[in-house]
N, CA, C and O of each residue as an XYZ file, in Angstrom:
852
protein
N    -105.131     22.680     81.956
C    -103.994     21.753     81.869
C    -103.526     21.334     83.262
O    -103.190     20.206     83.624
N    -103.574     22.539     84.020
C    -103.204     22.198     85.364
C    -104.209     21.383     85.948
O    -103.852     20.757     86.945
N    -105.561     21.221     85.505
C    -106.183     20.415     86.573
C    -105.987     18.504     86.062
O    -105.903     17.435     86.668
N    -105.989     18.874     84.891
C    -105.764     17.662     83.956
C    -104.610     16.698     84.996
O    -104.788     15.634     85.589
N    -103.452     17.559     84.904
C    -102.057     16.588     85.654
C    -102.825     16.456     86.917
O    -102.820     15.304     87.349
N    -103.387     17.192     87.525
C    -103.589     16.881     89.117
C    -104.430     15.390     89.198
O    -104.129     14.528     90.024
N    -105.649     15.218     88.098
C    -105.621     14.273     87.900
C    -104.950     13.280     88.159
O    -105.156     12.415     89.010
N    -103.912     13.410     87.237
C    -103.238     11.977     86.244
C    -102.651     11.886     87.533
O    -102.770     10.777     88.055
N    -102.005     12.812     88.235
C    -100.961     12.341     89.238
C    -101.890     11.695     90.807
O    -101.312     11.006     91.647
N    -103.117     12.029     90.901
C    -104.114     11.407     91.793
C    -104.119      9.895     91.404
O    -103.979      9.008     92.246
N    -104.289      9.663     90.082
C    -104.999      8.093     89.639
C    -103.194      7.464     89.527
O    -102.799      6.680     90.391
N    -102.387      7.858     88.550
C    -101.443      7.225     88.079
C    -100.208      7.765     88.942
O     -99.504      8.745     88.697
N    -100.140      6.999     89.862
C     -98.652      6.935     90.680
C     -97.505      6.082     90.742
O     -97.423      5.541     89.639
N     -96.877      5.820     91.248
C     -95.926      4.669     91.152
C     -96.324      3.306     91.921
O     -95.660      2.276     92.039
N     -97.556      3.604     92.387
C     -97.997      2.584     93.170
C     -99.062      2.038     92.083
O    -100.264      2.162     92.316
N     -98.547      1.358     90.745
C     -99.734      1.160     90.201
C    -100.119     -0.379     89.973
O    -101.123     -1.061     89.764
N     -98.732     -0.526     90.135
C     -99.107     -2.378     90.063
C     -98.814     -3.706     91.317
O     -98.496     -3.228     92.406
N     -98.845     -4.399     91.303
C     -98.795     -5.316     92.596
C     -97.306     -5.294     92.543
O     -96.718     -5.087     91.481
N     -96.848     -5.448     93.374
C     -94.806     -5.742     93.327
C     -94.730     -6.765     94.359
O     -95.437     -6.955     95.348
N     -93.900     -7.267     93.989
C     -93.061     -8.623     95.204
C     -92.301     -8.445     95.874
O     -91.930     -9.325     96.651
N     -91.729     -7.157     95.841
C     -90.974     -6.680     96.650
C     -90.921     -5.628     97.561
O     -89.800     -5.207     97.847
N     -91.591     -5.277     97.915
C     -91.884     -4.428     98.673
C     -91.020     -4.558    100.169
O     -91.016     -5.512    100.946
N     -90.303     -3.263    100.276
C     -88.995     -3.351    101.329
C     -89.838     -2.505    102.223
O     -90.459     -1.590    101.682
N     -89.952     -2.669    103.493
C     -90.060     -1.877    105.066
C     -88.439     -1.875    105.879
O     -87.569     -2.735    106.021
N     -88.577     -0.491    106.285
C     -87.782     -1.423    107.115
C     -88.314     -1.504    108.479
O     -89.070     -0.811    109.159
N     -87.395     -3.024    108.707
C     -87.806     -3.851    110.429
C     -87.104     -3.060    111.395
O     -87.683     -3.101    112.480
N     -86.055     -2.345    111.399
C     -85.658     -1.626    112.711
C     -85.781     -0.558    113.526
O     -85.494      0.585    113.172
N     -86.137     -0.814    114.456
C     -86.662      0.268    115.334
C     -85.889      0.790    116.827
O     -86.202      0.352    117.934
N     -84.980      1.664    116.609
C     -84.852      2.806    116.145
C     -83.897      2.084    114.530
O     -83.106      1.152    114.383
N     -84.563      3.195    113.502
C     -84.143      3.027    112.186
C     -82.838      2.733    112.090
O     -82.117      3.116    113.011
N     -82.337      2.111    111.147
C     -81.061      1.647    110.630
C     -80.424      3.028    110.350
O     -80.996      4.117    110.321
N     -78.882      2.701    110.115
C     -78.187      3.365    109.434
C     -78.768      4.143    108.008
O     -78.568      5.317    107.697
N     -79.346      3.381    107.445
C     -79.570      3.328    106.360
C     -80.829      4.457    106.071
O     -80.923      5.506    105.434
N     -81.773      3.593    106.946
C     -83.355      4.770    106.735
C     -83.376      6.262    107.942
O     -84.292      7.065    108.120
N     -82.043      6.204    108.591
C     -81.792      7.460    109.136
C     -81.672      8.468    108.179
O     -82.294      9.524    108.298
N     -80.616      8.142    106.847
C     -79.841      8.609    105.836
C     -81.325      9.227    104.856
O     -81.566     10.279    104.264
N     -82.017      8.049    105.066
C     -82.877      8.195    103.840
C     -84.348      9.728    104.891
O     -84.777     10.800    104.463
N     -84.504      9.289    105.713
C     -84.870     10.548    106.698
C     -84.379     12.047    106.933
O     -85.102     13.022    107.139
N     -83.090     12.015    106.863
C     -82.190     12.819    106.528
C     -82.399     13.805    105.037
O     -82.688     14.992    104.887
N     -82.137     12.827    104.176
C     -82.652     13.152    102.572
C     -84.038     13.875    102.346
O     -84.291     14.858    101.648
N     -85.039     12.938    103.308
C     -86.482     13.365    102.929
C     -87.187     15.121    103.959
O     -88.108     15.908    103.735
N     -86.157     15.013    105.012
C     -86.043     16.003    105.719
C     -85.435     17.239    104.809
O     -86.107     18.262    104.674
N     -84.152     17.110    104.196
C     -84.138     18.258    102.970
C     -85.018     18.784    101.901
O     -85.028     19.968    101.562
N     -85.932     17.633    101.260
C     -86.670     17.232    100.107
C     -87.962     18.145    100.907
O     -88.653     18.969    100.308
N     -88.080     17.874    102.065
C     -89.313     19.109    102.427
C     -89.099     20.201    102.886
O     -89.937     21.102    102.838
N     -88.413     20.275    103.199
C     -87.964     21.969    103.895
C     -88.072     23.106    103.003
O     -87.437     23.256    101.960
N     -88.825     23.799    103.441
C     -89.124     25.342    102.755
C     -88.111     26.211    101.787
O     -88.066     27.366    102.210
N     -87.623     26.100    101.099
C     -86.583     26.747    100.436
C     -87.191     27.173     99.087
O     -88.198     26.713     98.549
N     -86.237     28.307     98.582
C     -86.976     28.749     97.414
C     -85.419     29.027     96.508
O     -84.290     28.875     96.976
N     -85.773     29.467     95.112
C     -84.666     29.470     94.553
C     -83.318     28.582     94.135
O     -83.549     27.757     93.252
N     -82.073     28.615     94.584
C     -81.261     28.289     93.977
C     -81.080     27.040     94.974
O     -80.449     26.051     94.600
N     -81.661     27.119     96.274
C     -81.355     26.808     97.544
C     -82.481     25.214     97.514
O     -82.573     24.448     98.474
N     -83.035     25.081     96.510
C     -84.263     23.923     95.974
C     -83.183     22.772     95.654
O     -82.967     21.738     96.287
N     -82.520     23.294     94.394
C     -81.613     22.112     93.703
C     -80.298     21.782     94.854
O     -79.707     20.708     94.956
N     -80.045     23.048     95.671
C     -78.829     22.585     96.306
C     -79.427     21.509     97.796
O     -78.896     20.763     98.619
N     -80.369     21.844     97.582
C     -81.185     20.531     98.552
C     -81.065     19.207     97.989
O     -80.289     18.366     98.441
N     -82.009     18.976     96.771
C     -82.142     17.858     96.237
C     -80.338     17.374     95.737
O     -80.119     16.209     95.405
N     -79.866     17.807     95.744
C     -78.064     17.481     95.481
C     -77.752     16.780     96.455
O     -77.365     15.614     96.520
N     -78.028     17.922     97.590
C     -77.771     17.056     98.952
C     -78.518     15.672     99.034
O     -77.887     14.625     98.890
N     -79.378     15.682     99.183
C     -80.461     14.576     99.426
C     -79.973     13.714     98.324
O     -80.582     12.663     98.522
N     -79.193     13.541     97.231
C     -78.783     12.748     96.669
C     -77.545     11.918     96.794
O     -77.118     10.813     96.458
N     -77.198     12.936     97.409
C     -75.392     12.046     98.457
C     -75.946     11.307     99.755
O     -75.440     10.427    100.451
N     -76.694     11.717     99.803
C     -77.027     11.093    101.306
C     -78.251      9.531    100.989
O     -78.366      8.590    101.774
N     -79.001      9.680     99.665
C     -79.129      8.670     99.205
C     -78.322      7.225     98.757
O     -78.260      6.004     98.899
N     -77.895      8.147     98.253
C     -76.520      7.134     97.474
C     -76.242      6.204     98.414
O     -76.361      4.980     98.350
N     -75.570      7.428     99.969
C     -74.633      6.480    100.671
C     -75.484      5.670    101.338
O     -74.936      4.732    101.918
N     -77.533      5.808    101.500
C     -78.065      4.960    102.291
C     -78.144      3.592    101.485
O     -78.388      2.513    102.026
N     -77.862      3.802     99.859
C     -78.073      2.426     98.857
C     -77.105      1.756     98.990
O     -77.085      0.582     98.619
N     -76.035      2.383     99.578
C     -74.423      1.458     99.710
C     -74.427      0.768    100.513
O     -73.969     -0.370    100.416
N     -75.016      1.313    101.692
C     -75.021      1.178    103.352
C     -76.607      0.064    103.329
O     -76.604     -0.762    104.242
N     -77.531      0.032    102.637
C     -78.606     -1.047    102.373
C     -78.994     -0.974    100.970
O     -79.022      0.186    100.560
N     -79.282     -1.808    100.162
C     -79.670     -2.168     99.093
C     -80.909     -2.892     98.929
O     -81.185     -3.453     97.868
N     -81.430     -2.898     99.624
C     -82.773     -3.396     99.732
C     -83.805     -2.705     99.857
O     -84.918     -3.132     99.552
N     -83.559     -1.399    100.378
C     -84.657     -0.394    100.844
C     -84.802      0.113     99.978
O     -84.006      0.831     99.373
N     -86.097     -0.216     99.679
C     -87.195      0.368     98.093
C     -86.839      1.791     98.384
O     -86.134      2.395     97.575
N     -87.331      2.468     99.634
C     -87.231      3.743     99.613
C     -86.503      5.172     99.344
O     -86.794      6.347     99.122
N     -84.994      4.040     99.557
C     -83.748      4.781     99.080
C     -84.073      4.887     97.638
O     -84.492      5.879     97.042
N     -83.832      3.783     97.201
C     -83.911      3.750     95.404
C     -85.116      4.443     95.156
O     -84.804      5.213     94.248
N     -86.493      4.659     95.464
C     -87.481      5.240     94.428
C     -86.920      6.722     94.883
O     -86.640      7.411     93.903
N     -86.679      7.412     96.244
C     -86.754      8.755     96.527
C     -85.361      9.596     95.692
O     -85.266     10.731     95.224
N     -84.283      8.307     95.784
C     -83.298      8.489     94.560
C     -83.550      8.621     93.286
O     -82.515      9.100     92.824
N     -84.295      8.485     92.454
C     -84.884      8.449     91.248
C     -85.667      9.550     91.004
O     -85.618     10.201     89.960
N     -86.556      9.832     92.154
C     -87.276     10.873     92.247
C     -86.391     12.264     92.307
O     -86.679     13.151     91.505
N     -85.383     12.452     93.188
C     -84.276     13.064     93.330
C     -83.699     13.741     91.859
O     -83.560     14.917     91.525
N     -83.423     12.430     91.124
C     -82.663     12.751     89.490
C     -83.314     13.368     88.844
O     -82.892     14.025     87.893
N     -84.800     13.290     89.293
C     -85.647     13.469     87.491
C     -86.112     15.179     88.380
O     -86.897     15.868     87.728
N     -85.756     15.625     89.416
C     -86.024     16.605     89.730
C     -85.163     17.552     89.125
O     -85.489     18.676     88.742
N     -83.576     16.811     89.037
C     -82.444     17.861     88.316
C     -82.505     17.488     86.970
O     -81.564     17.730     86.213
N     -83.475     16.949     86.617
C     -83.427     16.669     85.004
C     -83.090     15.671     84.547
O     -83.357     15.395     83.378
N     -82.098     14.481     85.712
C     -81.208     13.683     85.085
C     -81.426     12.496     85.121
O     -81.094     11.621     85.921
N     -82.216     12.489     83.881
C     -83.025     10.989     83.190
C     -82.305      9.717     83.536
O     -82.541      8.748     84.258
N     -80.983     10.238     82.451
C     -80.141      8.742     83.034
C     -79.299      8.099     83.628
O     -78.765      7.045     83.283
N     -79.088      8.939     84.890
C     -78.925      8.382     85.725
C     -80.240      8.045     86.726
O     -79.915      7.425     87.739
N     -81.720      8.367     86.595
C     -82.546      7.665     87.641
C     -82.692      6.415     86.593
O     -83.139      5.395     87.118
N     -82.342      6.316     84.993
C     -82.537      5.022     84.759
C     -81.630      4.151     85.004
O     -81.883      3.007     84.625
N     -80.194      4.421     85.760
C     -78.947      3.696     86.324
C     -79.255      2.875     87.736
O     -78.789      1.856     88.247
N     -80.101      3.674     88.041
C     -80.789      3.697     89.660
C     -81.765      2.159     89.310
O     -81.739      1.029     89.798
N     -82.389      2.658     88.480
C     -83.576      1.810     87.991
C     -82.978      0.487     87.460
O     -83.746     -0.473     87.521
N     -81.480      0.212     86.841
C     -81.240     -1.091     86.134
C     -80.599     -1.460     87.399
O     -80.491     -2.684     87.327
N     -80.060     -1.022     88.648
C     -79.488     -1.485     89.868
C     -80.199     -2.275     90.503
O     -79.948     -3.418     90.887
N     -81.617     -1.302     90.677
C     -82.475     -1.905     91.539
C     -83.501     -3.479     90.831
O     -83.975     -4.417     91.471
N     -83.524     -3.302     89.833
C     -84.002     -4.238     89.133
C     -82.917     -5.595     88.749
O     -83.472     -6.574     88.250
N     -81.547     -5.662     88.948
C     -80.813     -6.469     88.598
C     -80.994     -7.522     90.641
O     -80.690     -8.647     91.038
N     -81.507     -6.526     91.164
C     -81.538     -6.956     92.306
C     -83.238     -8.001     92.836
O     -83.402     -9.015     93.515
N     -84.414     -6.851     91.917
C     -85.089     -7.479     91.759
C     -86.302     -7.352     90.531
O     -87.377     -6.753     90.550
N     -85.713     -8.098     89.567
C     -86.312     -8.151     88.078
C     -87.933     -8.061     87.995
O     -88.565     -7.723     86.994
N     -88.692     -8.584     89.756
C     -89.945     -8.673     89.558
C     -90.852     -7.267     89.721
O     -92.077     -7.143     89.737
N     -89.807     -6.267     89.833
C     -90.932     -5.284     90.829
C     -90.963     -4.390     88.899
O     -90.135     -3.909     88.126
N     -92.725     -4.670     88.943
C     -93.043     -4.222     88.187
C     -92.999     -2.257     88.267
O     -92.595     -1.446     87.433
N     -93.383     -2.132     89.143
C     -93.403     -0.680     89.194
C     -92.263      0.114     88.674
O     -92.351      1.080     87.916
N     -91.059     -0.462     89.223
C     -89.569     -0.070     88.440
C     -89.578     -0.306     87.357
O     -89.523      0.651     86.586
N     -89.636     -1.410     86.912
C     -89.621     -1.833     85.183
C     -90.787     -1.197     84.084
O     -90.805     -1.334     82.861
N     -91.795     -0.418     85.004
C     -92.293      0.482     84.248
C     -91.861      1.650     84.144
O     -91.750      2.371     83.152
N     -91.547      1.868     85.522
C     -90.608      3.722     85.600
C     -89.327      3.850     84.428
O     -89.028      4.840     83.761
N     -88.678      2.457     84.430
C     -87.743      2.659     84.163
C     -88.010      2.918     82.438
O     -87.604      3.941     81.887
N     -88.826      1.717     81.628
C     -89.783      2.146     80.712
C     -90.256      3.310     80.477
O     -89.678      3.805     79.510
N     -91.022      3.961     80.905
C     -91.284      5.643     80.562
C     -89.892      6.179     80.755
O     -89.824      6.857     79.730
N     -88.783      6.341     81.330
C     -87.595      7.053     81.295
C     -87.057      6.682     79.647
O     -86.883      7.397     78.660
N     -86.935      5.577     79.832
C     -86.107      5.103     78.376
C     -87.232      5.638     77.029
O     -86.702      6.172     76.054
N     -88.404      5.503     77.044
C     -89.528      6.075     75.837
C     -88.804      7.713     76.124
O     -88.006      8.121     75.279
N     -89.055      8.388     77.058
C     -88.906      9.832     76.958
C     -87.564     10.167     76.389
O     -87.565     10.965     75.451
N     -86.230      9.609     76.869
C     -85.150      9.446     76.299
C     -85.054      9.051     74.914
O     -84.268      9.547     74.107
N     -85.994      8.018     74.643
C     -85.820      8.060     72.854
C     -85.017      6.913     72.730
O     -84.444      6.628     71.679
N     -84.930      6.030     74.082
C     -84.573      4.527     73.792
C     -85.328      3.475     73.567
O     -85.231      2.484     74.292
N     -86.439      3.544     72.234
C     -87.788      2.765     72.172
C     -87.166      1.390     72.122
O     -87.888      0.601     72.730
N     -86.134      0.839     71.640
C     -86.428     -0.783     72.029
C     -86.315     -1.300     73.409
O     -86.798     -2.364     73.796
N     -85.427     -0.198     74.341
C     -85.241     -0.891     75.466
C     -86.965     -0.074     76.395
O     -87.421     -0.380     77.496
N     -87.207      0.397     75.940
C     -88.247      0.953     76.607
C     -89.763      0.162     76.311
O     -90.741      0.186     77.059
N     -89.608     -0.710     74.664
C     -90.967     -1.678     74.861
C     -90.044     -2.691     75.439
O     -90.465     -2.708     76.596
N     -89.108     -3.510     75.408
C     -88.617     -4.510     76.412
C     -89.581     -4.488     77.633
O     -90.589     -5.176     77.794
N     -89.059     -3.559     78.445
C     -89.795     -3.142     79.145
C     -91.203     -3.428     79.832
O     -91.545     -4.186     80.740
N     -91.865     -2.538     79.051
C     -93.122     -2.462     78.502
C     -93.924     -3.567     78.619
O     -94.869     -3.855     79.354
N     -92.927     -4.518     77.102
C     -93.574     -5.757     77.546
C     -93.996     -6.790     78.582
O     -94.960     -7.555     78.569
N     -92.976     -6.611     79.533
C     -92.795     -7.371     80.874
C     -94.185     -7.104     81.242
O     -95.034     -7.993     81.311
N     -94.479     -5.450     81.555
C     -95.376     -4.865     82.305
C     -96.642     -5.596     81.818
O     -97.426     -6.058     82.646
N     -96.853     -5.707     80.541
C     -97.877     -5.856     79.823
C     -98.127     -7.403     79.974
O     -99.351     -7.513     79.909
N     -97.717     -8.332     80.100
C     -97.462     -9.701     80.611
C     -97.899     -9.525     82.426
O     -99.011     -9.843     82.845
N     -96.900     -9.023     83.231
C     -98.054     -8.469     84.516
C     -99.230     -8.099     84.055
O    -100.023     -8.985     84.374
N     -99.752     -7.280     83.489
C    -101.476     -6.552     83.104
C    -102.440     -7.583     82.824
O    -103.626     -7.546     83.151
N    -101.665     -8.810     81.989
C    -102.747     -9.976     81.422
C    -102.754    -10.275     82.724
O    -103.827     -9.763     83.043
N    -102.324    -10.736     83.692
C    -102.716    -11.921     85.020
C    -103.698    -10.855     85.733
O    -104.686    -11.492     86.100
N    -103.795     -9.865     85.985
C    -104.666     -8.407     86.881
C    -106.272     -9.018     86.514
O    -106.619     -9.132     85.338
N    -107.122     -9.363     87.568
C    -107.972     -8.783     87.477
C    -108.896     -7.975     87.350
O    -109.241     -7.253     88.286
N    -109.729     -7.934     85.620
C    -110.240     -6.828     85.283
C    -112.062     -7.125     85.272
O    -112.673     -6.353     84.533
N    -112.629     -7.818     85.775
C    -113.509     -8.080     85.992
C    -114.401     -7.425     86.600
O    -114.503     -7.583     87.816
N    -115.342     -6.454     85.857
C    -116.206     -4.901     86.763
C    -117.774     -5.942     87.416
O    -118.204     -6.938     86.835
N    -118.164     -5.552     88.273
C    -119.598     -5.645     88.757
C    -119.678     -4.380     89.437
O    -118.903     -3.474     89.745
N    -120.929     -4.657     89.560
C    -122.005     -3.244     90.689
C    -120.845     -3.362     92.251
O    -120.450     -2.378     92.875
N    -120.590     -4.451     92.497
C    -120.258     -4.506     93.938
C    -118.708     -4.073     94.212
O    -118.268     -4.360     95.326
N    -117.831     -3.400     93.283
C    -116.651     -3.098     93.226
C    -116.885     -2.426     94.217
O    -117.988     -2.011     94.571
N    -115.152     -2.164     95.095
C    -115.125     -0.857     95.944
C    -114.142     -0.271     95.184
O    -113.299     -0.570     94.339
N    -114.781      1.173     96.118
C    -113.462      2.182     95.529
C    -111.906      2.128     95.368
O    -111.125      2.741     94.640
N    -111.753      1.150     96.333
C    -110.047      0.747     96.051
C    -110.129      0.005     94.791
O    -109.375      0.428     93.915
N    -110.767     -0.869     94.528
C    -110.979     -1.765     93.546
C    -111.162     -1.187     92.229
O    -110.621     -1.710     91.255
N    -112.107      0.178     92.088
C    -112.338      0.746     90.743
C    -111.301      1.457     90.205
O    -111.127      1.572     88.992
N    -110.186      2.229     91.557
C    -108.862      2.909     91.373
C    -107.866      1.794     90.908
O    -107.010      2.052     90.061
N    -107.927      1.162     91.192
C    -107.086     -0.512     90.968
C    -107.433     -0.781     89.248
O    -106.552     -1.133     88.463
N    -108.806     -0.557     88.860
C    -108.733     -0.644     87.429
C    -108.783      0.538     86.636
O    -108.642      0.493     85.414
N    -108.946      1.428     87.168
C    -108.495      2.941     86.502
C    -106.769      3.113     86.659
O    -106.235      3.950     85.930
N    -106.071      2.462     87.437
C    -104.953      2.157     87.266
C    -104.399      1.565     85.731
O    -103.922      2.146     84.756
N    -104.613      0.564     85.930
C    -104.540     -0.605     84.886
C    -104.805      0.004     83.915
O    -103.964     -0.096     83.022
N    -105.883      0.781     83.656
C    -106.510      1.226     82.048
C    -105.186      2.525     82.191
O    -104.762      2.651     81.042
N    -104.569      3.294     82.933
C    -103.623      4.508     82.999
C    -102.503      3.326     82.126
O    -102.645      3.215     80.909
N    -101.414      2.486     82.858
C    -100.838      1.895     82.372
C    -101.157      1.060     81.207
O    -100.106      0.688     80.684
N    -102.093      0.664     80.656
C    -101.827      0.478     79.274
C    -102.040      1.546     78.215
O    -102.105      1.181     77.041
N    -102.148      2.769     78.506
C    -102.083      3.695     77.962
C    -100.834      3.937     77.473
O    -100.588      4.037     76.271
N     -99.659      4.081     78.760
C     -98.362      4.130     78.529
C     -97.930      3.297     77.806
O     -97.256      3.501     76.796
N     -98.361      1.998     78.356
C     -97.385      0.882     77.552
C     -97.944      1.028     75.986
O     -97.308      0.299     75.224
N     -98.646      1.552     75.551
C     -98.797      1.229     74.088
C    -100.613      0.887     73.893
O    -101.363      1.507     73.141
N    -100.944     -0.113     74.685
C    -102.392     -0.348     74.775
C    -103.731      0.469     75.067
O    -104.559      0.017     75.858
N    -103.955      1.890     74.295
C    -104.255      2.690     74.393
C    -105.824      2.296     74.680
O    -106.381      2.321     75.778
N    -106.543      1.829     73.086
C    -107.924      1.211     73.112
C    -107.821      0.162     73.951
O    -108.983      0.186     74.357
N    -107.314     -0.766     74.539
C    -107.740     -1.206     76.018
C    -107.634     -0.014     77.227
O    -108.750      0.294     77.647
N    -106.964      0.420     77.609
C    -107.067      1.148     78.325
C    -108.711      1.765     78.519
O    -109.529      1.685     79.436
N    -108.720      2.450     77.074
C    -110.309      3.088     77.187
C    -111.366      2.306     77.153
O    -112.442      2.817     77.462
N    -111.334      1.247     76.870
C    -112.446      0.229     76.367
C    -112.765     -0.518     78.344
O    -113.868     -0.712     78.855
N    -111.596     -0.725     78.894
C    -111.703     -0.688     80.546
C    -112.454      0.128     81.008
O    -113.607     -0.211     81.276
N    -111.987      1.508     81.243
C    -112.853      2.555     81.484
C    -113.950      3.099     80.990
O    -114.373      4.135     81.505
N    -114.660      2.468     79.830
C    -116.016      3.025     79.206
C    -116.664      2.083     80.131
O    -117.643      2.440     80.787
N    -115.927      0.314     80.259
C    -117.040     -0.209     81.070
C    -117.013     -0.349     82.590
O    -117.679     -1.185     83.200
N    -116.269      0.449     83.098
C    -116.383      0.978     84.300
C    -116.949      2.135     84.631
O    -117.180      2.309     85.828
N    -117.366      3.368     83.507
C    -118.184      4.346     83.402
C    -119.424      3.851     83.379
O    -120.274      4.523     83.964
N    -119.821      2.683     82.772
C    -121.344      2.351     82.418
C    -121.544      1.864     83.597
O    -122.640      2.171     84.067
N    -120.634      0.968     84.497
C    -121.121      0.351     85.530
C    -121.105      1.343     86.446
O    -121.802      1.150     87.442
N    -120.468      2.404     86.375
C    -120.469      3.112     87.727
C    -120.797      4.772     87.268
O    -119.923      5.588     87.561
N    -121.977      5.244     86.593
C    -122.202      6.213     85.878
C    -121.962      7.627     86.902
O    -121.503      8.690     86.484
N    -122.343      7.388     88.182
C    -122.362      8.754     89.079
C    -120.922      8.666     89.975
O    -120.828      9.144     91.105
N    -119.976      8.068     89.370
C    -118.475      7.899     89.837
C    -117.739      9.379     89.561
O    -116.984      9.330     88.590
N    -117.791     10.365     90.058
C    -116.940     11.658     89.551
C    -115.634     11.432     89.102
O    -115.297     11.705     87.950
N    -114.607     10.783     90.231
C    -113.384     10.412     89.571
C    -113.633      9.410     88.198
O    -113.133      9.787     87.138
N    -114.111      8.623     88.220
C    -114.038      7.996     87.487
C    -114.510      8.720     86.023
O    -114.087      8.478     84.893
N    -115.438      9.599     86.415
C    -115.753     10.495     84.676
C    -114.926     11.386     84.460
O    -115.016     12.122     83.478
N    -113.768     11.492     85.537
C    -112.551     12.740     85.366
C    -111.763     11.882     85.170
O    -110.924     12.332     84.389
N    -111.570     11.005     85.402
C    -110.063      9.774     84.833
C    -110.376      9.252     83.272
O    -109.440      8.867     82.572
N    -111.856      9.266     82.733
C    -111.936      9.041     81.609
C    -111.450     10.144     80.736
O    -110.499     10.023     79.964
N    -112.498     11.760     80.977
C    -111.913     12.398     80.043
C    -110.805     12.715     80.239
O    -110.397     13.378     79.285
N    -109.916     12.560     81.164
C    -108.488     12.916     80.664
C    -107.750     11.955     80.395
O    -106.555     12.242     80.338
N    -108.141     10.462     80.126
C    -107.464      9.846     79.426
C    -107.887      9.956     77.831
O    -107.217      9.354     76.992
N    -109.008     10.739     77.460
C    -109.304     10.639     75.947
C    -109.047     12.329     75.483
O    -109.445     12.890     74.463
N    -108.100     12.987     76.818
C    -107.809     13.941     75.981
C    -106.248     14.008     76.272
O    -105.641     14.874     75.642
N    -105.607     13.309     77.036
C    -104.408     13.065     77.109
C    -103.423     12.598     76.357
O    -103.205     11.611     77.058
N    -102.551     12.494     75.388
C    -101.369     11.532     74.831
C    -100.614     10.953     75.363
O    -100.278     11.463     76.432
N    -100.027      9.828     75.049
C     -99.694      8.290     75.693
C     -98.318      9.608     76.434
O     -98.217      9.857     77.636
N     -97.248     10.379     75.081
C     -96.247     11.166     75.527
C     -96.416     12.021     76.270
O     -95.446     12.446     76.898
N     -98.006     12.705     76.509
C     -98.083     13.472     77.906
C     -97.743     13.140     79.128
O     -97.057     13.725     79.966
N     -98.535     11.709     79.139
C     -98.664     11.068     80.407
C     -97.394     11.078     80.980
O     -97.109     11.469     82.112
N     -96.270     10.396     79.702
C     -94.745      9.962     79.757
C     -94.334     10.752     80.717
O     -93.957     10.470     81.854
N     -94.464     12.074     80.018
C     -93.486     13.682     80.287
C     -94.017     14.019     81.843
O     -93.315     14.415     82.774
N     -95.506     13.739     81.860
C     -95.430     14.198     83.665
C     -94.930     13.494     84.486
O     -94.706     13.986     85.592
N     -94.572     12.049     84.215
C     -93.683     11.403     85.528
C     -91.949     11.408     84.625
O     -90.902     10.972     85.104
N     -92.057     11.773     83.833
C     -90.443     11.661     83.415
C     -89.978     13.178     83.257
O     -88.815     13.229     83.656
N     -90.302     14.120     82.943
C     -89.777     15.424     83.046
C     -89.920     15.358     81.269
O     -89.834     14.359     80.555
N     -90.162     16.761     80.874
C     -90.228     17.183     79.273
C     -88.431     17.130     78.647
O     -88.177     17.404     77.474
C-alpha cells in the first residue's frame, strides 16, 4: 500500500494541469510577503516530533494568512496554506482558501481541481462535479496524441491526464490513455507502475491521499 501512494504521489501532484496563473515572485530581496511565506516553510521543515509538528504547522498558518493579506497573488502563500489545513485535518477551511483564490482567479485549473477533491471527500458532490466539470472541459483541449517520439516529460504529461480523469469521474478514459501509452511504450517502468496502480486504485483512494481520510 505504501509503495502504491509513493506512486500516485510521484505521477499525480498538484502540478497536473497547465494554469494561467502562475505567480513568481519578482522581488529580490523578497517581499514582505514571500519573507512570511519563507518563514512558514522554514517551520514546515524543521525537525520536530510529536506535539511540537502541529504547533508548527499552526504557526506556519498565521504567518500564511498574514503573507495572503499582505499579497494576494502569490500562488505560494495560498497552495502552502491549503497544504497547511489538510495537515490539521481542516478540509474546510483549505476549501475557503481555495474559493478565495479562485474568485481571484477562476482559470487556475489546478485549484479548481484541489478544491474538487476537497468538496467529493467532504461529501459536497454537486459542488464538487461543478468543479470537476470545469476541469474536464480543460482535459478536452490537452493534447493526447501518443507516438514512438514522445519524451518523458510528455508521457508524465499524459499519465497525468489519465490520473485526473480518474478523479474527475472519467475512469475508462483514464485507462484506455494509459493502455495506449503502455503499448506504445512497453519497456516504460513508470509507466507499467502508473498503470497498475491506477487499475488497482479507487477514484476515493486517490481522493483521500491528497485530501486526508
Amino acid at each position: 500500500m505504501k509503495t502504491k501512494y509513493l506512486i500516485i504521489s510521484a505521477l499525480f501532484s498538484f502540478i497536473l494541469l497547465n494554469t494561467s496563473c502562475s505567480q513568481t515572485n519578482k522581488s529580490n530581496p523578497p517581499s514582505e510577503a514571500q519573507a512570511l511565506v519563507n518563514q512558514a516553510g522554514a517551520l514546515l521543515m524543521s525537525r520536530t516530533s510529536g506535539d511540537q509538528i502541529n504547533l508548527n504547522v499552526r504557526k506556519a498558518i498565521e504567518l500564511l494568512q498574514t503573507a495572503v493579506k499582505l499579497d494576494d497573488t502569490l500562488a505560494i502563500a495560498s497552495q502552502t496554506l491549503i497544504s497547511c489545513h489538510l495537515k490539521l485535518g481542516e478540509k474546510i477551511e483549505a476549501v475557503q482558501v481555495c474559493n478565495k483564490w479562485l474568485l481571484k482567479y477562476p482559470k487556475d485549473e489546478n485549484t479548481r481541481l484541489q478544491r474538487g477533491m476537497l468538496n467529493y471527500n467532504l461529501k459536497n458532490f454537486e459542488l464538487s462535479k461543478a468543479d470537476f466539470e470545469v476541469v474536464e472541459q480543460d482535459l478536452s483541449k490537452q493534447d493526447t496524441s501518443i507516438n514512438s517520439k514522445l519524451s518523458g516529460k510528455d508521457i508524465n504529461r499524459l499519465i497525468n491526464i489519465a490520473y485526473v480523469n480518474c478523479v474527475i469521474g472519467n475512469e475508462e478514459k483514464g485507462n484506455l490513455l494509459l493502455q495506449r501509452l503502455k503499448k506504445t511504450f512497453p519497456k516504460d517502468e513508470t509507466l507499467q507502475d502508473a498503470y497498475k496502480v491506477l487499475n488497482s486504485t479507487s477514484r476515493d483512494e486517490i481522493i483521500k491521499k491528497f485530501t486526508g481520510s
